[in-house]
VODRENMI-558607 format. One record per atom (N, C-alpha, C): atom name; x negated, y negated, z negated. Coordinates in steps of 0.001 Angstrom, whole numbers, plus 524288, in hexadecimal, padded with zeros to 5 digits. Each point is the difference from the previous one (the first is absolute). Example, Ala and Ser with C-alpha at 12.3 -4.5 7.8 and 13.67 -1.06 7.14 Angstrom:
 atom     X     Y     Z
    N 7CC7A 8163A 7E188
   CA 8037A 7FB5A 80000
    C 7FC7C 7FB50 80000
    N 8015E 7FBE6 802D0
   CA 7FCCC 7FB5A 7FFC4
    C 80302 7FBBE 7FD26
***
This chain:
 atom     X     Y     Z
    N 8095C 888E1 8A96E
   CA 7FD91 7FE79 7FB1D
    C 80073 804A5 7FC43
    N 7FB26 8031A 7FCED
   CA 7FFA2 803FF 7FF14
    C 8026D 7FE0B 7F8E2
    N 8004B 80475 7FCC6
   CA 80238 7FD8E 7FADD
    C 7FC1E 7FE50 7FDE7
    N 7FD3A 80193 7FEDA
   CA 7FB72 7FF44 7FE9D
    C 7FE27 7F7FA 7FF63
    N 7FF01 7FF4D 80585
   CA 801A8 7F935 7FEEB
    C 802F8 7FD3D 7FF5C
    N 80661 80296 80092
   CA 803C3 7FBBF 7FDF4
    C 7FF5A 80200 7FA16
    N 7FEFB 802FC 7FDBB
   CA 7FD72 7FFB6 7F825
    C 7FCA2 7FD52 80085
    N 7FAC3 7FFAB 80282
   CA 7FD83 7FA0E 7FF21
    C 80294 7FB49 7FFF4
    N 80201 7FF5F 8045F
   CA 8037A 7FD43 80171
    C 8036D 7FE11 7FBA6
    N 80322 80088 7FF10
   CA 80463 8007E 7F9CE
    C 7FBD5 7FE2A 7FAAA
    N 7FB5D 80270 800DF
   CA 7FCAD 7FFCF 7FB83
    C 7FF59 7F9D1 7FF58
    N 7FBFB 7FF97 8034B
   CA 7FEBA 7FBD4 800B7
    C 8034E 7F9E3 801C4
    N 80736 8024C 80078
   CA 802F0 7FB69 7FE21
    C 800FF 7FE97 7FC30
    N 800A0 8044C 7FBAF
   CA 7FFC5 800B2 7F89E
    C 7FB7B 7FE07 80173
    N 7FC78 800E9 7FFCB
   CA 7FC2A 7FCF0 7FCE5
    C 7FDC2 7FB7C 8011D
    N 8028A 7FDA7 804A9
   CA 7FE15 7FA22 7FFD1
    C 80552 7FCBE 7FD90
    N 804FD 801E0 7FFC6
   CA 80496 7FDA2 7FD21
    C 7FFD5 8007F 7FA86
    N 7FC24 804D3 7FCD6
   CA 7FE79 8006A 7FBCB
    C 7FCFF 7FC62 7FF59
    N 7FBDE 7FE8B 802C2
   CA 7FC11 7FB23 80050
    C 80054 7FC87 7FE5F
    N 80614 7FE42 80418
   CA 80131 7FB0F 7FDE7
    C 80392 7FD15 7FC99
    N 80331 8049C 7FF89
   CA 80291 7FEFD 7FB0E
    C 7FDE3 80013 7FBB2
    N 7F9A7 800EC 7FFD3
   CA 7FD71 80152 7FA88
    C 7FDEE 7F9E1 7FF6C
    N 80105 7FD8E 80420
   CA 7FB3A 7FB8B 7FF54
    C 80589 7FB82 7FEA8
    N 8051E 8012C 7FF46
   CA 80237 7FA20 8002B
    C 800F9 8007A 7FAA9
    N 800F5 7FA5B 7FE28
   CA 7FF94 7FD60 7FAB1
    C 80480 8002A 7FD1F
    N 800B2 8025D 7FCA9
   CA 8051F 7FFEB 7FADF
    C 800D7 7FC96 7FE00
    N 80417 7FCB0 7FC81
   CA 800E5 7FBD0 7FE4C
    C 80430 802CD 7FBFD
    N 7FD4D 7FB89 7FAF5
   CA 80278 8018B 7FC48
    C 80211 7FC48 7FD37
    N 80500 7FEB1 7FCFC
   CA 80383 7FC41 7FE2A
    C 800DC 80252 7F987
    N 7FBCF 7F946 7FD2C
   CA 8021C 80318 7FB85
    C 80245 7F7F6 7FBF4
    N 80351 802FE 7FE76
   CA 803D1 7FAD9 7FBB7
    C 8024F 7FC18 8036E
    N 802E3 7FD66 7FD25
   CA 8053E 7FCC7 802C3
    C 7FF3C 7FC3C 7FF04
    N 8014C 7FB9E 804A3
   CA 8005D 7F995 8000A
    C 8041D 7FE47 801F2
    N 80300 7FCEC 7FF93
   CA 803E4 7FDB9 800CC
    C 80110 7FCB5 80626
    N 80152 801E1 800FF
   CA 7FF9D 7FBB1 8071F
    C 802BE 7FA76 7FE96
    N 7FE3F 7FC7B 803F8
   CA 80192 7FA22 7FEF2
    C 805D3 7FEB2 80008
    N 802CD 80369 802D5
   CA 807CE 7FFCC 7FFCF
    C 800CE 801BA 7FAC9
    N 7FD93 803D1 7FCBB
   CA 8011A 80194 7F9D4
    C 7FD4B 7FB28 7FD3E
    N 7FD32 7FE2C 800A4
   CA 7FDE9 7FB37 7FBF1
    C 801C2 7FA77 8014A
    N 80343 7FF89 80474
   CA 80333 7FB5D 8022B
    C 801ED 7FFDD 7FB5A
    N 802FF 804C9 7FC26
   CA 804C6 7FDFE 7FE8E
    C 7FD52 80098 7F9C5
    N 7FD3A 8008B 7FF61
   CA 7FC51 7FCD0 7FB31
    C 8006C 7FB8A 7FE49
    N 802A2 7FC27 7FEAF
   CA 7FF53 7FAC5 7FDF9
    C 7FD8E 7FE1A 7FBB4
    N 7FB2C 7FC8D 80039
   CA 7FC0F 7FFBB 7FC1C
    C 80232 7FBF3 80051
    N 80101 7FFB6 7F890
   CA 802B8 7FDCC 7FB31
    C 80572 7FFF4 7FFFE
    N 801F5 8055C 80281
   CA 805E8 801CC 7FEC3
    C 8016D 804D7 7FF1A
    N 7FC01 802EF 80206
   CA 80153 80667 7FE0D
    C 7FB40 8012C 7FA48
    N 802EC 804CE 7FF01
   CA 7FCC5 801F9 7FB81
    C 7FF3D 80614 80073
    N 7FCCB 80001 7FDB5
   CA 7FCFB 806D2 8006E
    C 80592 80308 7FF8E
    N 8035E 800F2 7FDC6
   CA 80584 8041D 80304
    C 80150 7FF10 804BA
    N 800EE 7FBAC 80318
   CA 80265 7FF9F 804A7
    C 7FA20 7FFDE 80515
    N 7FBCB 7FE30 7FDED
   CA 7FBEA 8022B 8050A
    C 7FEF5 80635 7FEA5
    N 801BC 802CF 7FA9D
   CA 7FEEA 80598 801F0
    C 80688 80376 8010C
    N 80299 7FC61 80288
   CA 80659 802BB 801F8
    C 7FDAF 7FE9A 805B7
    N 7FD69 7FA7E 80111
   CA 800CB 8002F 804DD
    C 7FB11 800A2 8033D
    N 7FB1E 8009D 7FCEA
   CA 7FA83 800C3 802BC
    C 7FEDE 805F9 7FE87
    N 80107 800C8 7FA8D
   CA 7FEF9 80497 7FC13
    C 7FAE6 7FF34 7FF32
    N 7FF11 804C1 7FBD4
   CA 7FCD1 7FF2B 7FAEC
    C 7FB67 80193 802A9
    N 7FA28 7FD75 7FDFC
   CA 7FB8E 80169 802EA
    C 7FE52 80511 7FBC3
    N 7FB43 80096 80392
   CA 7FD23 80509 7FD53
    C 7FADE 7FDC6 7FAC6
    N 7FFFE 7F8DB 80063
   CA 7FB4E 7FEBF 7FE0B
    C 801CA 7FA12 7FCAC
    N 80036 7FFAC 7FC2E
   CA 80375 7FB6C 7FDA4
    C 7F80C 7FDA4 7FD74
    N 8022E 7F902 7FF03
   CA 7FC26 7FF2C 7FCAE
    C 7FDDD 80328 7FB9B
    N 7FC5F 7FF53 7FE2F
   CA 7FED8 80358 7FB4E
    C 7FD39 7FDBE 7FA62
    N 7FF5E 7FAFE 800CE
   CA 801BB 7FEFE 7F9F2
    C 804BD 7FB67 7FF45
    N 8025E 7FF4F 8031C
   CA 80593 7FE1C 7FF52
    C 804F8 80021 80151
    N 7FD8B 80453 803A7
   CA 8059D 7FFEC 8044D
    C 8000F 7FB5F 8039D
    N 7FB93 7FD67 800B7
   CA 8007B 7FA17 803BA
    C 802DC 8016E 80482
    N 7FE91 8044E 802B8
   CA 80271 80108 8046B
    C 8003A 80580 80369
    N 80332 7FFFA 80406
   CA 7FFB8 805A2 80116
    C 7FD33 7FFA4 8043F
    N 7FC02 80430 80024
   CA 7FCD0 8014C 80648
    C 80330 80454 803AB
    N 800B5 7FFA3 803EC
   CA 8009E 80385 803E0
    C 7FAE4 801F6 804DB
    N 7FE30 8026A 80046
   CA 7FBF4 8017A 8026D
    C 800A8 8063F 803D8
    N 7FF53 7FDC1 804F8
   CA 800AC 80438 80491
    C 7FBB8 7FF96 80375
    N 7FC68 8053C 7FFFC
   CA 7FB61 8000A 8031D
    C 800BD 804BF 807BC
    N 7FDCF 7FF2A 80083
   CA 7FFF6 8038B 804A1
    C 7F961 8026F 8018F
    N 800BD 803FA 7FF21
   CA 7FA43 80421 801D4
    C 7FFD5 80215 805A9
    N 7FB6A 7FE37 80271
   CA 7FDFF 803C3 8034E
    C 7FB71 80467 7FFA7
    N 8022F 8043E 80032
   CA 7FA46 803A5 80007
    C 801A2 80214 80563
    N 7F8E9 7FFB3 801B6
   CA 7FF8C 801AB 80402
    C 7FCAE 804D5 7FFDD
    N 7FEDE 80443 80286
   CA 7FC7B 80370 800BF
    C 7FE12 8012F 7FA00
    N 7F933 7FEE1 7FEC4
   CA 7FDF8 80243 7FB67
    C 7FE13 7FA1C 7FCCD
    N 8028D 7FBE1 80342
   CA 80067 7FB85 7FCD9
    C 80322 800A3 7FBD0
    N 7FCDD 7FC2A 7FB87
   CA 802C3 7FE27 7FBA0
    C 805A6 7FD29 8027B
    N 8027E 80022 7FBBD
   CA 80585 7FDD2 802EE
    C 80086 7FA70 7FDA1
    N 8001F 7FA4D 805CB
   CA 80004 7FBB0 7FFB8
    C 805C7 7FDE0 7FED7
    N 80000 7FC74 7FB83
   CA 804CF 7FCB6 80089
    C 7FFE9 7FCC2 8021E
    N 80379 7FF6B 8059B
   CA 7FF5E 7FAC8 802F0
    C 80526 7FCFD 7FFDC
    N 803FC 801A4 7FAC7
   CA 80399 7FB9A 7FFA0
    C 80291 800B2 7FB26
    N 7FEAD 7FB18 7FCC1
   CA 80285 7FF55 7F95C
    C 80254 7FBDD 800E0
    N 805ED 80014 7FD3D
   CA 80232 7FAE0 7FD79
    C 80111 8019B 7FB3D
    N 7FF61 7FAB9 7FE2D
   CA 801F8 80015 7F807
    C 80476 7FA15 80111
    N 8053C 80096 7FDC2
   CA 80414 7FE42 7FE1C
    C 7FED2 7FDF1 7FA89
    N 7FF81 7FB26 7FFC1
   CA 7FE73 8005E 7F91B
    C 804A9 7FC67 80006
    N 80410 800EB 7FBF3
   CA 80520 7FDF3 7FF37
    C 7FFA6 7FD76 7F906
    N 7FD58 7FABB 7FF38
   CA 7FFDE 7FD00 7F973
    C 804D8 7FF0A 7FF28
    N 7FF57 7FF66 7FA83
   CA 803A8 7FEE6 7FD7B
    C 7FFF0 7FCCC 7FB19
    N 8030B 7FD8F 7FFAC
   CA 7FEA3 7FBE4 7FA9D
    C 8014D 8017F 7FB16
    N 800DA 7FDA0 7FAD2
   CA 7FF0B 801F4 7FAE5
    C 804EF 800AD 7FF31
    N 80537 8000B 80302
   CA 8052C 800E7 7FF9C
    C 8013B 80331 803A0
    N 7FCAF 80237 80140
   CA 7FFE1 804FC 804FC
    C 80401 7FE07 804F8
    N 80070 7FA17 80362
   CA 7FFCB 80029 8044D
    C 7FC5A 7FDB6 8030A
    N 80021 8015E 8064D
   CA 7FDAA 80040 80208
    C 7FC33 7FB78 800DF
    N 7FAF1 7FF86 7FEB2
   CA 7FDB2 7FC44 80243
    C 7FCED 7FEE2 8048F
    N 7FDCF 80420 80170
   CA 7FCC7 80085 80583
    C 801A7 804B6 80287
    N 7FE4F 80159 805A3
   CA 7FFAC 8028A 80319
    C 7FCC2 80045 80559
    N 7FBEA 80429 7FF4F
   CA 7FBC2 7FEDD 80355
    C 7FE87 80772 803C1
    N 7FC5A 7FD57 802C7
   CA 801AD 8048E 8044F
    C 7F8EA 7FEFD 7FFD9
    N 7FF17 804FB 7FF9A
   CA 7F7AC 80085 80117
    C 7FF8B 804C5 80433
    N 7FD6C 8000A 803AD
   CA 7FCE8 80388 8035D
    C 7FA4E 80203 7FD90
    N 7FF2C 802BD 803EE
   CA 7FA4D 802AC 7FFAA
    C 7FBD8 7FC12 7FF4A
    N 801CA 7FC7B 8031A
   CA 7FB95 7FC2D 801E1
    C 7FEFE 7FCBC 7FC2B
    N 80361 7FF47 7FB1C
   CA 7FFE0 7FCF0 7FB49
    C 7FD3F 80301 7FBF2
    N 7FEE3 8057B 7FFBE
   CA 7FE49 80186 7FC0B
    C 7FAE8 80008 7FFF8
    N 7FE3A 801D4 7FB1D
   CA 7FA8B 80146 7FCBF
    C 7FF5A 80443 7FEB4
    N 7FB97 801D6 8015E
   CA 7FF62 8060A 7FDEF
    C 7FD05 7FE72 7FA34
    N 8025A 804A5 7FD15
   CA 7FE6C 7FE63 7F9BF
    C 7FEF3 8049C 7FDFD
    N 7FACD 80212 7FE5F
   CA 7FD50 8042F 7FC61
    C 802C1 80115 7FBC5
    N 804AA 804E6 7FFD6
   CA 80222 7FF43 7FAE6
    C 7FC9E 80349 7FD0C
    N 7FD94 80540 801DC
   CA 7FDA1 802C4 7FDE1
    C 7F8E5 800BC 8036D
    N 7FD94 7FF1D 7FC4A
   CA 7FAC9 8012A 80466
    C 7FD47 805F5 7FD89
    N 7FD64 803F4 80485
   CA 7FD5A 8030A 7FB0F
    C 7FAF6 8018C 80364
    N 7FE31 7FBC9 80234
   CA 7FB14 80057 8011D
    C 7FC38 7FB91 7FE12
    N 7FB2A 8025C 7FDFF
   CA 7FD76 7FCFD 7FE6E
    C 7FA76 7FBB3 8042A
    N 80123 7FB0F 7FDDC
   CA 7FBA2 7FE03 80308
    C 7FB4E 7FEAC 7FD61
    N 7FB61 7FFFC 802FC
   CA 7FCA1 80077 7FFF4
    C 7FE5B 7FA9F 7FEC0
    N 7FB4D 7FE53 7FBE4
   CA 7FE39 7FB4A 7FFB5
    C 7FBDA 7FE1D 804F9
    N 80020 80265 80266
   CA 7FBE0 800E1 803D5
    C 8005A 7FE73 804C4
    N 800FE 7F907 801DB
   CA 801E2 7FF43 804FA
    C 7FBAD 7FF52 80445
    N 800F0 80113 80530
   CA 7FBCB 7FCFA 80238
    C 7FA9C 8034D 7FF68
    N 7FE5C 8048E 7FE25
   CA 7FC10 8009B 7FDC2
    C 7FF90 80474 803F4
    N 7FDBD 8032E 80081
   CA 7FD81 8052B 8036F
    C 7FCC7 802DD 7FD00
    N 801FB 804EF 7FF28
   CA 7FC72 804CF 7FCB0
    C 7FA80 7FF17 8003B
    N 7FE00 7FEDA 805BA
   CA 7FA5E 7FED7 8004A
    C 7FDC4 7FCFA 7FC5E
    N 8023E 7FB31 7FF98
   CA 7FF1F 7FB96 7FE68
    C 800A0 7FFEA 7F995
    N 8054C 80491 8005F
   CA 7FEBD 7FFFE 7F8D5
    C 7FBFA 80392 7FE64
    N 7FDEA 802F3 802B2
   CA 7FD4E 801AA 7FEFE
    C 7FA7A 7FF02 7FE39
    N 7FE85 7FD0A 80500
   CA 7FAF1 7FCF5 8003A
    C 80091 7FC6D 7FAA8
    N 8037C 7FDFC 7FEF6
   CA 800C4 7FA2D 7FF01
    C 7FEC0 80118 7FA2F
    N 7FFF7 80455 7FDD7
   CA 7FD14 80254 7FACA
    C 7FA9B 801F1 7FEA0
    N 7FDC8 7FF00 8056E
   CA 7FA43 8027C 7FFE5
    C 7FD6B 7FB49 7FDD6
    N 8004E 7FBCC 8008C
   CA 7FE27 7FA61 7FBFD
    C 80136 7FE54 7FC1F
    N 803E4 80407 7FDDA
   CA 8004C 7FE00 7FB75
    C 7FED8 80242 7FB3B
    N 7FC01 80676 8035D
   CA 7FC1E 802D2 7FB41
    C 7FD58 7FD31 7FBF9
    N 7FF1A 7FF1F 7FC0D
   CA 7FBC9 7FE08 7FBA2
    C 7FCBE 8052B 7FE10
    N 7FC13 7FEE5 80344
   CA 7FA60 80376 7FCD6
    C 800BF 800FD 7F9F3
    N 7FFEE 7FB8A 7FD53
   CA 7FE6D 80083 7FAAC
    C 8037D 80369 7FE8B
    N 80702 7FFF8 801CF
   CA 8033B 8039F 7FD2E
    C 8000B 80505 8016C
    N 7FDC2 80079 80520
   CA 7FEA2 80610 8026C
    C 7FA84 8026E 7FC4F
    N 7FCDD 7FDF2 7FD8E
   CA 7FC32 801C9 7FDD7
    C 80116 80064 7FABC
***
């Protein structure tokens, strides 16, 4: 075997292990949720906001016009290749609380519970549904008036 093809050879193992390591999927972990053995020891209508943040700790996202309650929210990203990168796993921890700050609820949400919600939009739509350029087009040729063209 001359050198010449074991450097092809070699080449062409880089570059199909380059290949395929280019094609597998990254995953990305972002904010903290509480697992169900940390919220066992939660007792709704006996603890109060000091002792679920000694023993759950403090979230990153509290109510916001009362302090009703604290959110915990942990997502997971996949990007793959020159894909946009999909979240295929959210939980939110929402931990209430009553007007003497203990605990009143405790609830556990997935992906599968949410709503996607437009906080910001900055494209504009069009009054124009259903319709085809052709058609708007045409669709003005009847409604010339002679008298105002003259």
């Amino acid at each position: 075997m001359s050198i010449s093809t074991r450097i092809v050879r070699v080449f062409a193992v880089l570059a199909t292990f380059v290949a395929l390591t280019a094609c597998t999927a990254t995953f990305r972990n972002h904010g903290y949720a509480p697992t169900d053995l940390q919220l066992a020891e939660v007792l709704v209508g006996v603890d109060t906001r000091e002792t679920v943040a000694t023993s759950v700790g403090t979230p990153g996202t509290a109510g916001l016009l009362n302090s009703s309650g604290w959110y915990y929210v942990q997502s997971r990203f996949r990007h793959f290749a020159y894909n946009k990168p999909e979240e295929i796993e959210r939980q939110v921890v929402a931990i209430s609380f009553a007007e003497d700050g203990v605990v009143s609820n405790v609830e556990r949400f997935g992906l599968e519970d949410g709503q996607i919600v437009t906080l910001s939009r900055r494209v504009t739509d069009s009054n124009i549904k259903g319709i085809s350029f052709v058609r708007q087009l045409f669709g003005n040729l009847g409604r010339v008036n002679l008298a105002d063209a003259l």
